[in-house]
C-alpha angles and dihedrals in degrees: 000000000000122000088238087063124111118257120179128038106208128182137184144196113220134160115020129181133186128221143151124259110251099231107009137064090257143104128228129218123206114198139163114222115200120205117193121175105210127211121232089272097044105264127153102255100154129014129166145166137234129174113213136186124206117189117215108208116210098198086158100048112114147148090282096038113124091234094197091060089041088054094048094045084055092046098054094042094044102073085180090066118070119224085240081071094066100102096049091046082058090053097047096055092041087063098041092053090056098037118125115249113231120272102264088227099072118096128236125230088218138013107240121230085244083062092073109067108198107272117220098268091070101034105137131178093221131080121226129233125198083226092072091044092124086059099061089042091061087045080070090070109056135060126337097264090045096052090046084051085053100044087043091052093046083043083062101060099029075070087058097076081199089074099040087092099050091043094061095052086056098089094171096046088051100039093052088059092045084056107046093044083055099049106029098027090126104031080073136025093185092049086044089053102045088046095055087036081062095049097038078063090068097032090062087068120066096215094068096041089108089049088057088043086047092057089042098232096144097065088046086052084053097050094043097053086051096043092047086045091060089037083056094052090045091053091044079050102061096027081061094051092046092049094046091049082051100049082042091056110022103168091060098113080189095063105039082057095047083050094047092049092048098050088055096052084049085054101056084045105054093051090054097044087056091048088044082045102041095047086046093046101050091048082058089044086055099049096042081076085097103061093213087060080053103050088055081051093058092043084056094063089250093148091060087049096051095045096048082054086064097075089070130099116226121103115218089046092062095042082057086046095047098049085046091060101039083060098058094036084086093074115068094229095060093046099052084057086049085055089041096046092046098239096163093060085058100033081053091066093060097062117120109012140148104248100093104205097040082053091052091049093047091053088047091050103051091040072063089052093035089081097068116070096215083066094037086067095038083057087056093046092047084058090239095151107072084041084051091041100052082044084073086077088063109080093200093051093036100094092046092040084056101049088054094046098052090048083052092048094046079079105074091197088075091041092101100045089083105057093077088059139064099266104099092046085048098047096040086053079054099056095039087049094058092082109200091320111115111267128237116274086223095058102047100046084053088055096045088056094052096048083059087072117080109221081037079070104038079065098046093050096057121123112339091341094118093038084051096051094041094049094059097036090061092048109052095028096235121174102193091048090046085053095050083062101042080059093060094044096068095063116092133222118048094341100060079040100059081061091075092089094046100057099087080057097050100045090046085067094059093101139124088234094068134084111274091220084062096041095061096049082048090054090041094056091043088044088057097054108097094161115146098213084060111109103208093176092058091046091043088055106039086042099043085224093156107068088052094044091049086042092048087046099075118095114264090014091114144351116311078243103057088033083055096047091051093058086052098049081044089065100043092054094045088067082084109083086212087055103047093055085043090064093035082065101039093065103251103126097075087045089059088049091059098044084055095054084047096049108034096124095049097080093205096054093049091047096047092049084047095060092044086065093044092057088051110048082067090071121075099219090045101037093061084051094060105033090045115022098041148036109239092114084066089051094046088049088048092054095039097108101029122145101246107094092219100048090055096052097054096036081051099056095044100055085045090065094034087056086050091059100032121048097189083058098044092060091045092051093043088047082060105041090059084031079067107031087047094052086050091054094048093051098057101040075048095053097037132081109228092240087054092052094055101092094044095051103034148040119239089255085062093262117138112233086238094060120211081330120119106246086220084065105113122152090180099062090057138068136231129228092231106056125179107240120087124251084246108060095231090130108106124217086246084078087061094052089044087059091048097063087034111247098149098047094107092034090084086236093108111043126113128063097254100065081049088112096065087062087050093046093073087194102199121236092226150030122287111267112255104237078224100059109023133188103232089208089054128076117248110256087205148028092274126120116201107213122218108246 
C-alpha cells in the first residue's frame, strides 16, 4: 500500500430530527450520515453527505397504549435518537394516539400496497427475506405451483416499501416476472394476479412508475383485462344455456345438477377474475397519473372496458371502476365514449348504495358528467333526480347530491320534473334549517332555478313557504334568497296573488339606505305583480315612491341595472289609471325621454320606455302630455322600423292609438309609414332584374297576383275618419287583445276594411319581458338568454 493510500473509513450521525408520519401510526426520523475516508496520518482525503429517513412503525400504539413506556422503549431501540429526545417522542406519540383517522369518504390519489390483504390463492406458511431473494427468482422457473409459491413470496416483500429500492436493483428478479406474466398470464389467474400484485407495489410510488413502463405492464394489464372480459361473457353464455335446458326440462334431476355444478364453478371463478381485475385495474389507475400514459390507455379502448365492468356486482371492483372513470371524465374524449357506452344508465344503478365511499365516487363521477347536456338528459332519463333528491337527506351525500341537482335544474325543460318528488320540501327544510347563518351558494342557486318553474313555485309557496322566506329574506338583507323570490313572483294564478300581503314589505325596501344589489331584486319582485286588485296609487303615496323612481331615472344615478328596473316598475304601475296621471305630474315623462335619448343603443332599455308611453297614451290626462308637451311621438316614429322585433311592435301600437286622438300626428305617422313601404318598393325594383321579379309579381298565366288592382293600393297604410276608439280613452288595451283573437268578430264591431289596423297592430296584454327577470312560459322579445343562476 502506498503512503498516499487511504486508511481509515470514519462515519458519523449528525442532525436528527423527529416527526409523525402523515397517514400511518409511525414516526419518522430525519438524519444526516457523514462519511469521511481518512489518509495514514489522519487527513481528510474523501468526505460526503447523505440525508437519510427511518420510519419507526408503532403497530402496537392504541387508545389504551402508555405512551411514556412506549417512548422509552423507542428511545432505547432506536440508536439514531438521542435520550435527550425523550420528552418530544412522548409528544409525538401522544399526538399521534389521539390523532383523527381520515374521513373514509375522501378519497385517496393512490391505493397503497397495505390496501390488498393475501387472498386465498397465494396464501403461503413462510415468510419471505429479501436475503433469499435469488431463491424465489429460480422458483419462477419451474412448474406452475412452484412459480405461484415464488411470485407470492416476492409479493411478500414488494408490500414492505423498504424493499421497494433493493428489489429494483434486482434485473434478473423483475425481468423473470415480466416474463412469466407475458408468457403464462392465462394459464393462471392466481399466478396473473401475484405477479401484477408485485408490480402495483411499485406503481403506487411515483418514483418507480418508469420501472413498471420499462417492463411494459401496463399494456399486459391492458390485454388481460380485455382477454378475462371476453372469458366473462363466454361463462354468462353457457351459464345461460345450462339454466335455460334446466328451466326446459325441469324434472331432469342430471341437468339441475349440471347447472348447479356449473353455477358453483362460475362462482370460484368470478371471485378470482375481480381480484385478477381490481388489482389490474388499480396498477393502471396508478400509472394514468401521467396523462400521456393515459392517453395510450384511452387509445386502447380502456373507457369501454371500464364501463362493461360496471355490470358486475362486486363492490370494491366497481369502486376501482368508478374512480378509474371519474378520472378520465375530465378529458372530452373520454367523456363522449362515456355518452356513446351508456354509463349513466349503470352508474344509475349505484345510487344510492350502501357502500359509502362507492356512493361518494359515483356522485363524483356523474357531477363530472353533470357539465355536458347530452348527460344531463341521459341523468333524467335514468331517473337520477328523485335517487339524488332523497340523497339530500344524507348529510354526507348532500353537497354532491346538490351540485348534480342545480346542473339538472340550469335546462327548464326538467324544472318541472321535480316538483312530483321530495326535493323542494327537502330543500326548503334546508333553508329554513340554516338559522341566521349564511346559506350555501349551492343550495340556494338550486332553489332560485326551480322558483323559476311555475308549478315549482306553486309548491314553495304552500302554506307558510313564501312568509317564511320573506321573512328571512327582509332580516338578514339577503339578495340570493330576495331573487329566488322575484323569481316566484312572475309567475300568475295563486302564486303572483299570495303576494298581495308582501307588497308593503317590499315597497318599504325601495330606499337609498339599502344595499343596491337588494334594491333591484326588491324592484324585480313589485314590477311582476300585474294584479289588478292591486291599488298602486295607495302603495306609490304611503311609500313616497315617486320622488326615488323620478331621481333613479336620470341617466349615470345608479347602476344601468337598478335605472332599468325602475322603467320597468314604471310601466307596471302605469297600468292604474290614478297612477299614470300621478307620474305625468310628477315630471317623469320628460325624464324617461331623456333616458331614452341616453340609452338608445341599449335595445331593453328602449322596449321597456316605450312601453311606458304606450300604458300611458290610454289615459286622458297622460296621453295629451305626451301627444302635446313632449316629443315622444317623434321618437316612436323614429323606432318604428328598428330592427328589434319587440321594439317595432310596441312602437307600432302606440302610435296607432296616438294617430286616433291627434290628427297632426296621424298624417305624420301615416307620411312615414308610405315614406318607408315606398322606399322598400323602390329598393327592390332597384336591386332585381325584371326576369328575377316574375315569379314574384305574376302567375304563370301573366296575371299579376294582385289582379286589376293597383298595387298602391293599400287600405291598411291609411287611416279612417271614424275610428273605433272613444274620444275618452276609456277604452283599455285588453279591447285590443280581444280584437286580436278575435272576440269581437261576430259582434259587428270589426267589420270593414278600415278598421282593418287595430287587428295589425297585435297590441300585447301585458308588459315586455325584461331579458333580466323572464317568464319561462313566454317567448323572448330579444336575443337575450337569460341564464339560470
Amino acid at each position: 500500500m502506498e503512503s498516499g493510500d487511504p486508511r481509515y473509513l470514519k462515519r458519523r450521525v449528525k442532525g436528527c430530527t423527529l416527526d409523525v408520519h402523515p397517514t400511518e401510526k409511525a414516526l419518522v426520523v430525519q438524519y444526516e450520515v457523514e462519511a469521511t475516508i481518512l489518509g495514514e496520518l489522519g487527513e481528510l482525503m474523501v468526505g460526503e453527505r447523505k440525508e437519510c429517513q427511518k420510519i419507526i412503525r408503532l403497530k402496537s400504539l392504541n387508545a389504551n397504549t402508555d405512551t411514556s413506556s412506549l417512548a422509552r422503549k423507542v428511545v432505547e431501540e432506536c440508536r439514531l435518537i438521542h435520550p435527550s429526545k425523550l420528552r418530544e417522542v412522548e409528544q409525538l406519540l401522544f399526538y399521534l394516539q389521539n390523532r383523527k383517522q381520515p374521513n373514509d369518504n375522501q378519497e385517496k390519489k393512490q391505493i397503497s400496497p397495505q390496501d390488498f390483504a393475501s387472498y386465498s390463492g397465494v396464501e403461503l406458511d413462510e415468510e419471505a427475506s429479501i436475503s433469499n431473494i435469488d431463491e424465489y427468482v429460480e422458483l419462477l422457473y419451474e412448474d406452475i405451483q412452484e412459480k405461484i409459491r415464488g411470485a407470492t413470496l416476492i409479493f411478500q416483500l414488494a408490500r414492505n416499501p423498504d424493499n421497494l429500492e433493493e428489489l429494483m436493483e434486482n434485473e434478473a428478479a423483475l425481468g423473470a416476472l415480466a416474463r412469466v406474466l407475458r408468457e403464462e398470464c392465462r394459464q393462471s389467474v392466481d399466478l396473473a394476479t401475484t405477479i401484477i400484485y408485485v408490480f402495483f407495489c411499485f406503481s403506487s410510488f411515483s418514483q418507480f412508475h418508469g420501472l413498471v413502463t420499462h417492463y411494459k405492464i401496463g399494456a399486459l394489464c391492458m390485454n388481460i383485462i380485455e382477454h378475462e372480459l371476453k372469458r366473462f361473457d363466454l361463462w354468462q353464455d353457457e351459464l345461460q344455456k345450462k339454466k335455460k335446458a334446466y328451466e326446459e326440462f325441469s324434472e331432469n334431476l342430471n341437468l339441475k345438477k349440471e347447472h348447479e355444478k356449473s353455477f358453483r364453478k362460475y362462482q370460484s371463478l368470478l371471485t378470482k377474475q375481480e381480484q385478477l381485475l381490481r388489482v389490474a385495474l388499480c396498477l393502471l389507475l396508478n400509472l394514468a397519473e401521467d396523462t400521456r400514459t393515459e392517453l395510450k390507455m384511452r387509445n386502447k379502448n380502456i373507457v369501454h372496458m371500464l364501463v362493461k365492468i360496471m355490470d358486475w356486482e362486486d363492490e370494491e371492483l366497481l369502486l376501482v371502476a368508478v374512480s378509474f372513470l371519474k378520472k378520465l371524465s375530465i378529458f372530452m374524449e373520454n367523456k363522449n365514449d362515456m355518452t356513446e357506452t351508456g354509463a349513466v344508465e349503470k352508474l344509475a344503478r349505484l345510487v344510492p348504495c350502501q357502500h359509502e365511499e362507492l356512493l361518494s365516487t359515483t356522485l363524483r363521477l356523474l357531477l363530472n358528467l353533470s357539465f355536458d347536456a347530452s348527460l344531463r338528459s341521459q341523468m333524467v332519463q335514468a331517473g337520477l333526480i328523485p335517487k339524488l333528491s332523497t340523497l339530500l337527506a344524507d348529510e354526507g351525500q348532500r353537497q354532491l347530491s346538490t351540485y348534480i341537482l342545480y346542473h339538472i335544474s340550469m335546462e327548464d325543460r326538467f324544472k318541472s320534473m321535480f316538483a312530483d318528488t321530495d326535493c323542494i320540501p327537502q330543500l326548503m327544510k334546508m333553508l329554513f334549517d340554516c338559522g341566521e347563518k349564511k346559506m350555501d351558494v349551492e343550495l340556494i342557486s338550486l332553489c332560485i332555478n326551480l322558483a323559476a318553474n311555475k308549478n315549482n313555485a306553486q309548491v314553495i309557496c304552500q302554506g307558510n313557504g313564501l312568509k317564511m322566506l320573506m321573512k328571512r329574506a327582509l332580516k338578514l338583507k339577503d339578495v340570493l334568497l330576495m331573487k329566488m323570490i322575484r323569481n316566484l313572483s312572475q309567475h300568475s294564478g295563486p302564486t303572483k296573488s299570495s303576494f298581495l300581503d308582501h307588497v308593503g314589505d317590499l315597497a318599504a325596501q325601495i330606499t337609498d339606505d339599502e344595499a343596491e344589489e337588494f334594491v333591484i331584486e326588491c324592484l324585480g319582485s313589485l314590477a311582476n305583480l300585474t294584479i289588478p286588485d292591486l291599488d298602486w296609487a295607495l302603495v306609490l303615496k304611503e311609500y313616497n315612491l315617486v320622488p326615488y323612481l323620478k331621481d333613479k331615472l336620470k341617466p349615470g344615478s345608479a347602476e344601468d341595472d337598478l335605472i332599468l328596473e325602475v322603467v320597468i316598475m314604471v310601466g307596471t304601475v302605469s297600468m292604474d289609471d290614478a297612477c299614470a296621471a300621478m307620474l305625468a305630474k310628477s315630471g317623469l315623462i320628460p325624464a324617461l325621454i331623456e333616458l331614452l335619448n341616453a340609452q338608445q343603443e341599449d335595445d331593453e332599455f328602449v322596449c321597456q320606455i316605450v312601453y311606458v308611453f304606450y300604458q300611458m297614451v290610454f289615459n286622458k290626462a297622460t296621453r295629451d302630455v305626451i301627444i302635446k308637451d313632449t316629443q315622444a311621438p317623434a321618437y316612436l316614429i323614429d323606432l318604428m322600423h328598428d330592427n328589434n322585433t319587440a321594439i317595432r311592435k310596441v312602437c307600432g301600437n302606440t302610435l296607432d292609438i296616438i294617430a286616433e286622438y291627434d290628427e297632426e300626428w296621424g298624417k305624420k305617422i301615416q307620411k312615414e309609414k308610405f315614406r318607408w313601404y315606398n322606399s322598400q318598393w323602390l329598393e327592390m325594383v332597384e336591386n332585381r332584374q325584371l326576369d328575377e321579379a316574375e315569379p314574384l309579381l305574376y302567375g304563370e298565366d301573366g296575371e299579376s297576383f294582385m289582379g286589376s288592382e293597383d298595387i298602391l293600393e293599400r287600405p291598411d297604410l291609411f287611416y279612417t275618419a271614424d275610428g273605433i276608439i272613444s274620444a275618452d280613452g276609456s277604452i283599455s288595451p285588453d279591447f285590443y287583445a280581444d280584437c286580436q283573437g278575435g272576440d269581437l268578430g261576430q259582434t259587428g264591431y270589426i267589420s270593414s276594411m278600415s278598421d282593418q289596423f287595430v287587428l295589425a297592430a297585435q297590441i300585447p296584454a301585458d308588459r315586455p319581458i325584461s331579458g333580466y327577470g323572464f317568464r319561462p312560459d313566454e317567448h323572448f322579445f330579444y336575443n337575450y338568454t337569460t341564464a339560470s343562476r
